[in-house]
N, C-alpha and C positions, 0 to 999 in steps of 0.2 A: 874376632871383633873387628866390626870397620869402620875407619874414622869418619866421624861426623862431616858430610860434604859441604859445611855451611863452613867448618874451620879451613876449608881448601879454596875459600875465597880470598882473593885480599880484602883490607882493611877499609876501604870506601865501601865494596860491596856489602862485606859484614856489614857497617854504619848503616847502611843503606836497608839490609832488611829487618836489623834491629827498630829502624826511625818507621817501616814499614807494619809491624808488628804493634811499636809502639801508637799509632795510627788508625789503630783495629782495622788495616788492609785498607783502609779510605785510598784511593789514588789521587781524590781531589785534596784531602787533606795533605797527602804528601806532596802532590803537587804543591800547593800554599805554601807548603814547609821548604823547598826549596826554589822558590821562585822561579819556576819553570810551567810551560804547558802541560795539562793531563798528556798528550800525545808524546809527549821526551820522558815522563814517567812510566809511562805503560810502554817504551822501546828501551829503558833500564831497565825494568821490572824481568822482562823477556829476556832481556840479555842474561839477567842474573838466574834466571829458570835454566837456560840453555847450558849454565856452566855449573849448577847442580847435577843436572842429564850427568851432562858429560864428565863429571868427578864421580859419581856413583857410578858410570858403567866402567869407569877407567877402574874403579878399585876392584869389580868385580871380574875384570880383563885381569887384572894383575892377579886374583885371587886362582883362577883356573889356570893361569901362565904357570905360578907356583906349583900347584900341583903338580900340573904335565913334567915340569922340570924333576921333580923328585920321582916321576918313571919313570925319565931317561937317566937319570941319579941310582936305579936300582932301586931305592926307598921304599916303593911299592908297587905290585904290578899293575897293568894298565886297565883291567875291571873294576879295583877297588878303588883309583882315578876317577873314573867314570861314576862311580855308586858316591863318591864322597859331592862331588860337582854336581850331582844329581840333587841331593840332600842339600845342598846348598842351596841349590837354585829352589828347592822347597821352601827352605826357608827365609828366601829373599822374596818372596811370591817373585820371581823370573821365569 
């Protein structure tokens, strides 16, 4: 199981796409909502995309890291590694 990328924000960000959501996705209403330009909304917005990316590939980097460590661990050989990463990445559409 992999933790939800949205909990690996911090806590402005969360706020931020909680008020986003709450918002029905409006950028102009969330603009309004914090008294900022659409143009400073839509470059948090982005930001906060960029660090979803990049918390889901990070989990899924650590999840194949694991693996490979339990063949050099003897755990299991290096086909059944490869067959489980495989099936993984099936199941993450990756």
């Amino acid at each position: 199981m992999t933790l939800n990328p949205i909990l690996l924000l911090d806590e402005d960000d969360q706020e931020f796409v909680r008020q986003f959501v709450l918002s029905s996705g409006s950028l102009k209403k969330l603009s309004e909502k914090y008294s900022v330009s659409y143009p400073t909304i839509r470059l948090r917005l982005d930001r906060v995309i960029r660090k979803l990316k990049a918390a889901e590939l990070d989990q899924k980097n650590k999840f194949q890291v694991s693996i490979m460590q339990m063949v050099i661990d003897d755990k299991f050989d290096l086909a059944l590694a490869q067959e489980i990463i495989q099936k993984y990445k099936e199941t993450t559409n990756d």
